[in-house]
C-alpha positions in Angstrom: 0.0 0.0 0.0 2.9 2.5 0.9 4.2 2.2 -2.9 0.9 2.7 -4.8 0.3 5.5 -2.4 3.7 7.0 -3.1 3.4 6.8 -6.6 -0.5 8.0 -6.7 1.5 11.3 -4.8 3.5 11.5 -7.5 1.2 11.3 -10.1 -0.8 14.0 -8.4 2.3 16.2 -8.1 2.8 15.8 -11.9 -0.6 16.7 -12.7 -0.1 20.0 -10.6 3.3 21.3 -12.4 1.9 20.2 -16.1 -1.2 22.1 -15.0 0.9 25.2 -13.5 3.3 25.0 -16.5 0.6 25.4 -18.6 -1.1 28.1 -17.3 1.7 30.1 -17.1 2.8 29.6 -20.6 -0.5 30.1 -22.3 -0.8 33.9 -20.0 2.7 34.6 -21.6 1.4 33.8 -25.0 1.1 37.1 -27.4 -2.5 39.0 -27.8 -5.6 39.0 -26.4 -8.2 36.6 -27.7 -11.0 38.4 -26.2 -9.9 41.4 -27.4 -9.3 40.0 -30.8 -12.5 38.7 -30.9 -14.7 41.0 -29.4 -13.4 44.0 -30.8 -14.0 43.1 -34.3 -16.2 45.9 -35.6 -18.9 43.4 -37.1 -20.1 42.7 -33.4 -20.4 46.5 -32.9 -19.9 46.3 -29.6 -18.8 49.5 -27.0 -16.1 49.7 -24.8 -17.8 48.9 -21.7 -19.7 46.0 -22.9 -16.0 44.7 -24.2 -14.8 45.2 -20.5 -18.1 43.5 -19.3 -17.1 40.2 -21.5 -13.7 40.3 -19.7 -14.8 40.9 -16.4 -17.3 37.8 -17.1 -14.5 35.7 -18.3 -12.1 36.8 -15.1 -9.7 38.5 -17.6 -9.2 41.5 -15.4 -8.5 39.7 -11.9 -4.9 39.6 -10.8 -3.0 36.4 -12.3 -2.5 34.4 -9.0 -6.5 35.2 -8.5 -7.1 33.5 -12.1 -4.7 30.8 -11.4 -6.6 29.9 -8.5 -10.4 30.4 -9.8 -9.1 28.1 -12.9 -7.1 25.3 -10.1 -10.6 25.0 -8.4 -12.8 25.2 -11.1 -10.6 22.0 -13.1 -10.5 20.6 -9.3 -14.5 20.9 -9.8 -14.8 19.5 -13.0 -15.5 23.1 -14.7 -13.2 23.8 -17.0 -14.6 27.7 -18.1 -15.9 28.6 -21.2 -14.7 28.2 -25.0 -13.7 32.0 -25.8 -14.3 31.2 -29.7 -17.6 29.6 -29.0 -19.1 30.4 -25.7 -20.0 27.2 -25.2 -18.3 25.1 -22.0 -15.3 23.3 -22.6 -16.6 20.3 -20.8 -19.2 20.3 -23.3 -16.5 20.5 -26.2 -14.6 18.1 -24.2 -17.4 15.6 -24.1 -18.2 15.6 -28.0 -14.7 14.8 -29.1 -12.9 12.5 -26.4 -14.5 9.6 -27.2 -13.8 9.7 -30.6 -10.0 10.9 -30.1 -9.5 7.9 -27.1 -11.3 5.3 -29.3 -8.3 5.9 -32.3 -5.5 6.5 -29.7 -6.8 2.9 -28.4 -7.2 1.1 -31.7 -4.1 2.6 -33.0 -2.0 1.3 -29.9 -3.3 -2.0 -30.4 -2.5 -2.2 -34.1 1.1 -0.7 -33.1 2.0 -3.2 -30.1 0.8 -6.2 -32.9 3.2 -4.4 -35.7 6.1 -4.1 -33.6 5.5 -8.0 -31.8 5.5 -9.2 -35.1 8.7 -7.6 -36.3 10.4 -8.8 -32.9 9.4 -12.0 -33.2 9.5 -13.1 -37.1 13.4 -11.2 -36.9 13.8 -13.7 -34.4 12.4 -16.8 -35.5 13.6 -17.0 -39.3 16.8 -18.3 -39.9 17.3 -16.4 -43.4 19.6 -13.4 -42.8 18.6 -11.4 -45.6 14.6 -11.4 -43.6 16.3 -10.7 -40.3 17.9 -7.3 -41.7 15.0 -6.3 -43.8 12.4 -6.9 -41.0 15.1 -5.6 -38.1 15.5 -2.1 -40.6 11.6 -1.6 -40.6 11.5 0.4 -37.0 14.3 2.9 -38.6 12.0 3.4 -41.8 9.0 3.3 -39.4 10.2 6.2 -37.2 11.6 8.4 -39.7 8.3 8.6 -41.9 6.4 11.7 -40.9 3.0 11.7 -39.8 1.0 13.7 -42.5 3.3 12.7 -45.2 2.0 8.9 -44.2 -1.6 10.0 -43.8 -1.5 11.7 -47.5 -0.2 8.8 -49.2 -2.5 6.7 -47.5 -5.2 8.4 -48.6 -3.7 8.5 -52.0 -3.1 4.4 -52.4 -5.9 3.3 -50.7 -8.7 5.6 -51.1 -7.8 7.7 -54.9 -5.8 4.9 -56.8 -6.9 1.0 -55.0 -10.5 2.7 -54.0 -10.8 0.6 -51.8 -11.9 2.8 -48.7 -14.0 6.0 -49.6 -12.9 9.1 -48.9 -16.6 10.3 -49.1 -19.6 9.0 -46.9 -17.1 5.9 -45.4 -18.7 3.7 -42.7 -17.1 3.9 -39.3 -15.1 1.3 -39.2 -13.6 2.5 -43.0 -13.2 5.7 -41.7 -10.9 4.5 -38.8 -8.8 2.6 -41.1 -6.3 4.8 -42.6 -6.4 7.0 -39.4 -5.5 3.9 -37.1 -2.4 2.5 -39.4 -1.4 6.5 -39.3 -1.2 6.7 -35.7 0.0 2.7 -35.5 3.0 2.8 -37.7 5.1 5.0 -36.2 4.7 4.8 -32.4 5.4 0.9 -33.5 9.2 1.9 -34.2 10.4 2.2 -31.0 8.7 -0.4 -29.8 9.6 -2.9 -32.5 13.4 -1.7 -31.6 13.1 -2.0 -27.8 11.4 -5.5 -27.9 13.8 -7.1 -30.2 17.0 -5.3 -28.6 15.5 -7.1 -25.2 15.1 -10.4 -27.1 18.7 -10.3 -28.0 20.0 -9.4 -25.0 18.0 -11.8 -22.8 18.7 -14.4 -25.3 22.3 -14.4 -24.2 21.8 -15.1 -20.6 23.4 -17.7 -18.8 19.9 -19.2 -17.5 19.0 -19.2 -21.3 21.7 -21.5 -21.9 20.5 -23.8 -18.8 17.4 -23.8 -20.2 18.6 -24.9 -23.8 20.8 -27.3 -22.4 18.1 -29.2 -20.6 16.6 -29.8 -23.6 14.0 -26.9 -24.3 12.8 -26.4 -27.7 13.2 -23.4 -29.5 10.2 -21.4 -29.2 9.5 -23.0 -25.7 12.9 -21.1 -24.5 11.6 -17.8 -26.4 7.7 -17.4 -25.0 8.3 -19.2 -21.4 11.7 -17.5 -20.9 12.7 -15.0 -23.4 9.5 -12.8 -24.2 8.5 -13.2 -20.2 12.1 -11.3 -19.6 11.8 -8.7 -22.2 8.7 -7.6 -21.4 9.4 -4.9 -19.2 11.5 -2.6 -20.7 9.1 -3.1 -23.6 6.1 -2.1 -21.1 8.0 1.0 -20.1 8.6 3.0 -23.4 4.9 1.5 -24.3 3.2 3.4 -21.2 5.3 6.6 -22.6 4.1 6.0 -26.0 0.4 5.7 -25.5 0.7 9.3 -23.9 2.1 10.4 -27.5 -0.7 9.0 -29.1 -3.1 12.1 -27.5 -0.4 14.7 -29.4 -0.1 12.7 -32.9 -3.8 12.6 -33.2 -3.6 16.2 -33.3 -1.7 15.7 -36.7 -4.1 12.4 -37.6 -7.4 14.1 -36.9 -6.4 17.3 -39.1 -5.0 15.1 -41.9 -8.6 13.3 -41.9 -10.9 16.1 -41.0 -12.2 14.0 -38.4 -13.5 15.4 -35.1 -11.6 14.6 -32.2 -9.6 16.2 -29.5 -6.7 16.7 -32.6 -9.5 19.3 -34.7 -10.4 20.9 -31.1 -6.8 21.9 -30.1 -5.9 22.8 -33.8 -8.9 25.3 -33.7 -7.5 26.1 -30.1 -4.4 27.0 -31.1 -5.9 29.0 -34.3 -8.3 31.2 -31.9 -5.6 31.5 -28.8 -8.6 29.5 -26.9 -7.0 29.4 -23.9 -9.6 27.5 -22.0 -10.0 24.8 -24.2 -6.1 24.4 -24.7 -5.4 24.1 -21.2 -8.3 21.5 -20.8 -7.0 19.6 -23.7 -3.0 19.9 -21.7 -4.8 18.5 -18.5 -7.0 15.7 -20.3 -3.4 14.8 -22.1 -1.4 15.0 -18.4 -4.3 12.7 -17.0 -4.2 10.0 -19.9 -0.1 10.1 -19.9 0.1 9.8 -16.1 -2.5 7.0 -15.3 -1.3 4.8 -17.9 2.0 5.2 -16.9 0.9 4.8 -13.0 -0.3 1.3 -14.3 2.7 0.2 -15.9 4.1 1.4 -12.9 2.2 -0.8 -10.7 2.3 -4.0 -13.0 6.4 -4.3 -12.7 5.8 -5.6 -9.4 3.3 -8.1 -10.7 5.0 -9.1 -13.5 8.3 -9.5 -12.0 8.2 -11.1 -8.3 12.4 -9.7 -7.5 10.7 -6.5 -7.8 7.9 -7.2 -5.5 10.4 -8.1 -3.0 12.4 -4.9 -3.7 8.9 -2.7 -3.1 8.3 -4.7 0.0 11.1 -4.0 1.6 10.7 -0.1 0.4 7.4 0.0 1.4 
């Protein structure tokens, strides 16, 4: 109980600084976005009813005052108002989450299959020739960027194959191209991790004991080998679901569809500052409670560090 206490503390301490961090970066930011937007002469609006809007938004209190209204009002559950749209961020948050978690989800699944396969066939085959083609995949994997991927997707697939519409697709079509987008390269490191484990576990003298007692091949690798390497794998995975919130920024704009991506884009494009520190929280939250449950399945997966925690604890 002592470490998953300890480590819920942290978590909560990280969520403070990303949420203090952000605030304070997004007041330093350049302009006004109230004033940019209400001042526009097509709303025809005075002076004082332009200082009425700010008072209503808190734009005139004293900055530790605002950082405190906004710390208690997130604490709460209300995350202010959408300058742009007037409508509550919750609201906004709501509509596009699902969406934006259901492809970060899908596209992590697709990415931890992608990279076990490369791992394992390098492995397995005994042709050389396979090993480096399928062992120089993460490098090409990782060095493709995003939209350039999404674009020629679209192209292949969708304009010259046609075999997933680009107009009117069903839901599952229209996940498609978005998922292997998001999937192929958060697979590279993870491809490159896994089979760098393999090998090094593979070389172990209890391997060798194993071997020698007669062990087949793949028994050795999925009892012994793949058991071993799975935690360092586990660790850069919990990092790299946390990226998958930021690349479907890139994903969701590429594809026009609505997620959390299309809301910080328009965000960022508006200097919304309440949506785009509710969209930094929500992607704090999602890195640091998958990472706090990679954290607390080392123990489980590996009993020398259950000792270790019990004799921390």
């Amino acid at each position: 109980m002592g470490y998953i206490a300890r480590r819920l503390g942290q978590a909560i301490i990280v969520l403070f600084i990303a949420f203090t961090g952000a605030f304070l970066l997004l007041q330093a930011l350049p302009g006004d976005a109230l004033l940019i937007k209400f001042e526009n002469p097509e709303l025809g609006l005075s002076q004082e009813q332009i200082a009425a809007v700010r008072e209503t938004y808190g734009a005139n209190i004293p900055l530790p005052v605002q950082f405190w209204h906004t710390f208690t009002g997130f604490l709460s559950g209300d995350f202010g108002y959408s300058v742009q749209s007037g409508t509550a961020v919750r609201v906004l948050l709501a509509e596009v989450l699902p969406a934006t978690l259901l492809l970060a989800g899908v596209g992590f699944v697709v990415a931890v299959f992608v990279a076990v396969s490369i791992a394992f066939l390098s492995t397995f085959t005994r042709f050389a020739w396979i090993r480096g083609v399928l062992r120089s995949l993460p490098s090409l994997f990782v060095s493709v960027p995003v939209f350039w991927l999404g674009i020629i997707l679209i192209q292949v697939f969708s304009f010259r194959l046609g075999l997933i519409p680009v107009i009117n697709p069903s839901p599952v079509q229209a996940l498609i191209l978005p998922v292997l987008t998001l999937a192929v390269p958060i697979s590279a490191p993870l491809a490159q991790i896994l089979t760098r484990s393999i090998d090094d576990i593979s070389t172990q003298p209890f391997i060798a004991v194993v071997t020698a007692k007669g062990a087949s091949r793949s028994w050795v690798l999925f009892r012994n080998v793949a058991k071993n390497a799975l935690l360092p794998t586990l660790t850069i995975a919990g990092i790299l679901f946390g990226e998958l919130i930021a690349g479907a920024v890139v994903t969701e704009t590429v594809f026009g569809r609505a997620g959390l991506g299309r809301l910080t884009e328009q965000a960022v494009a508006n200097q919304d500052t309440p949506v785009l520190m509710a969209v930094v929280l929500v992607a704090a939250l999602v890195f640091v409670i998958v990472n706090l449950i990679v954290d607390l399945l080392y123990p489980v997966l590996d009993p020398r560090l259950k000792r270790k925690v019990g004799a921390n604890a």
